[in-house]
N, C-alpha and C positions, 0 to 999 in steps of 0.2 A: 884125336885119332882113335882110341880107344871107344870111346861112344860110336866114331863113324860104324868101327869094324863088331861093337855088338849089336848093330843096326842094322847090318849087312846079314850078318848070322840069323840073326831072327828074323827075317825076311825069308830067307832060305830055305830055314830049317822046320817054319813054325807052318798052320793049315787053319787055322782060323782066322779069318778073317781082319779080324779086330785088332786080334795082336803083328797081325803084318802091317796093318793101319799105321797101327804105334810106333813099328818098330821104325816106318816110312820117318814118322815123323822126329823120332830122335834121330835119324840120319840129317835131317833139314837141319835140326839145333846144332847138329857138331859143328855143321858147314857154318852154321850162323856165330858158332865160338870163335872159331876160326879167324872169320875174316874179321872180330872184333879186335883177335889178338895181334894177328897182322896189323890192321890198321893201327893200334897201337904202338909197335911197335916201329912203325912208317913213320910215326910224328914222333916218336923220341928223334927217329935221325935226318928226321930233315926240318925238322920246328924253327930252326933258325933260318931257313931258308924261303920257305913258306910256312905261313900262318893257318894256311887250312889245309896242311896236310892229313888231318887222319878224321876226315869227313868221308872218306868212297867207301872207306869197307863199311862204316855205320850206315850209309846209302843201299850198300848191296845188301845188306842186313835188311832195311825196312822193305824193298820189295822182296825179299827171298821169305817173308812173315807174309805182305799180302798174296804171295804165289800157295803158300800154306793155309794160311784162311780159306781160297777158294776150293786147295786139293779138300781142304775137311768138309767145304759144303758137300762137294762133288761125291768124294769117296763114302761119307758117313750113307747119301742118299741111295748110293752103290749096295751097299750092305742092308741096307732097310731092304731094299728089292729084291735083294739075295734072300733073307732069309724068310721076305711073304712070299716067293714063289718056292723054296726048298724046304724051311722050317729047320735051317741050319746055318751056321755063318761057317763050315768046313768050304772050301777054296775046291776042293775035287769034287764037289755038285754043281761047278760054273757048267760042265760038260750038258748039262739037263737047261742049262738056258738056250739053248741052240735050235730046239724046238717048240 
């Protein structure tokens, strides 16, 4: 929880670019602790019941990774753009992409 909410704060707080980027993606990673811990926690108490209880949240882990591999294709190429048409990765010269 504590990774989500400084992931959150620096997203908020911060104007560059890059570290909005990052902070994007340590919000992904808490989410991706998370549902490990869960899922673990699912198969201590039903493991006698079913045998493949604590395979979803590892599931929801590996697309919540390829959903993040494409945000970095996507976003990294965002910011390349950003800063050949600005000469800045500051977040308040989007306003100058408009025209």
């Amino acid at each position: 929880m504590a990774l989500f909410v400084i992931g959150i704060v620096g997203v908020l707080t911060r104007r560059n670019a890059i570290i909005i980027f990052m902070c994007i993606e340590l919000m992904l990673n808490a989410v991706n602790l998370l549902l490990v811990a869960f899922s673990k926690m699912n198969n201590l108490a039903n493991a006698a019941n079913n045998p493949s209880a604590g395979s979803d949240g590892q599931l929801f882990v590996f697309f919540i990774m390829v959903v993040a591999a494409a945000e970095v294709a996507v976003g990294l190429s965002i910011i390349v753009m950003l800063y050949r048409n600005t000469h800045s990765v500051d977040v308040n010269f989007l306003n100058r992409l408009k025209h």
